[in-house]
N, C-alpha and C positions, 0 to 999 in steps of 0.2 A: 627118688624123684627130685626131691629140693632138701638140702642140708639146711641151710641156713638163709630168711627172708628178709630183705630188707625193708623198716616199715616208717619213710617219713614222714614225723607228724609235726604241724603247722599250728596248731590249735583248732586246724577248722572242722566243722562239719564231716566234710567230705572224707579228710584223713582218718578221723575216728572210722566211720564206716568201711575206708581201706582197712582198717586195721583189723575190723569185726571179721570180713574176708579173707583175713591172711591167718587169723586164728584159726579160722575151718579150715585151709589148706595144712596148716601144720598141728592140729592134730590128725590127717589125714597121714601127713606122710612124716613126720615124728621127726620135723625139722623148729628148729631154734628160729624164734624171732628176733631182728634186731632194729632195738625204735631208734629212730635219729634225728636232732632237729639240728641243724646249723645254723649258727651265728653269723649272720652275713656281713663280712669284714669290710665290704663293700659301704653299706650303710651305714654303719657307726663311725666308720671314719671322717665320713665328711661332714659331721654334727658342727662341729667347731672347733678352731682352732686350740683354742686352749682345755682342750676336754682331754683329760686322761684316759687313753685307749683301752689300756687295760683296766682300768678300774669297769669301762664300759662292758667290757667284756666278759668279764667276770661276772656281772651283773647280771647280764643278759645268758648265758652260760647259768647261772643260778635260777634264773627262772626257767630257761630250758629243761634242767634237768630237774627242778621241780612236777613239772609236768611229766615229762618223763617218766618219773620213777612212779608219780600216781597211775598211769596207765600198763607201767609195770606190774604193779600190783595187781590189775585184773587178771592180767596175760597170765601172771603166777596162778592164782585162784583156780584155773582152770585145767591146771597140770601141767602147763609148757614152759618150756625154757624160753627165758628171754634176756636178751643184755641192752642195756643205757648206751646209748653211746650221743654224747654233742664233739660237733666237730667246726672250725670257725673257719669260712671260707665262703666264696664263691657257691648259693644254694644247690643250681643248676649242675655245674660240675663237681661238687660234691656229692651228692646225691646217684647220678649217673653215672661218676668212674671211680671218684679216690675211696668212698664210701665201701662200696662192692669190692675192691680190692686188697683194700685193709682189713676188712673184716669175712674177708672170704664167702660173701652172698652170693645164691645163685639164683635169687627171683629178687624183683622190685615189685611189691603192691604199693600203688600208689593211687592219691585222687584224682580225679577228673582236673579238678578246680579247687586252689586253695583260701587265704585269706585276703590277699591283695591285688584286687582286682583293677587299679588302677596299676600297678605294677605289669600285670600281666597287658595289659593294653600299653604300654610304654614299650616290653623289652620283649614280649614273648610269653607263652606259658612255660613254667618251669617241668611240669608236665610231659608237654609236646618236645620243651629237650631231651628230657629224659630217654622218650621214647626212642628219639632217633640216634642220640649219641651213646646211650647205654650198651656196653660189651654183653651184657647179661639179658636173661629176657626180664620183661617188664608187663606186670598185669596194671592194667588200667580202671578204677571204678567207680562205674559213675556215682553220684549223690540221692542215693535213692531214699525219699521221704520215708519211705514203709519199713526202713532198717534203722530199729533203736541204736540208741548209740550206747544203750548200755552203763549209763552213769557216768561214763570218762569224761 
């Protein structure tokens, strides 16, 4: 049914919950998870002039994958396969197409609603693009209070 699930996580709420979700699906059908957070090149860049990009980036990439690898480790805990992946770009269209095809996913679990909520009122939900530009299918899930999130 699904080899391989893509699972971006934000630090919010909502995405742990996707995530909880995409666990039951793959031990279901004995497909690979793959967490993602993206560095949005968008927003580091325009900090300041004299700020070293990469240095920013790295940074932020470090803390990505710190998170990462901690909710890696549940994912492992539980039997399943899972890969790391931080990718630096544009969240929306990474997430939705370069994401998916570089790593050959064939599902998106994704949250409803992530951490930036003035964001999403500025440019759109990152979400609602996924939904509509993604080549792959796309599970949507809401924030439901009544699902632990499981220590992550």
């Amino acid at each position: 049914m699904f080899d391989r699930i893509l699972v971006p996580l934000d630090g919010s709420h909502n995405a742990y919950v996707a995530l909880s979700k995409a666990e039951e699906l793959a031990k279901l059908t004995h497909a690979e998870i793959v967490l993602l957070n993206v560095v949005d090149s968008d927003h580091y860049a325009t900090y300041a002039r004299d700020v070293n990009y990469y240095d920013v980036y790295h940074q932020l990439a470090d803390v990505a994958t710190g998170m990462l690898d901690h909710a890696a480790e549940k994912v492992k805990a539980q039997g399943l396969k899972v890969q790391v992946v931080v990718m630096e770009g544009n969240p929306k269209a990474t997430i939705a197409k370069a994401a998916p095809k570089d790593y050959g996913c064939d599902l998106i679990v994704i949250g409803k609603s992530g951490t930036n909520a003035i964001e999403r009122f500025l440019t759109g939900s990152t979400t609602a693009y996924v939904v509509r530009e993604s080549p792959v299918n796309v599970l949507v899930i809401n924030d439901d209070q009544d699902v632990a999130v499981g220590g992550y």
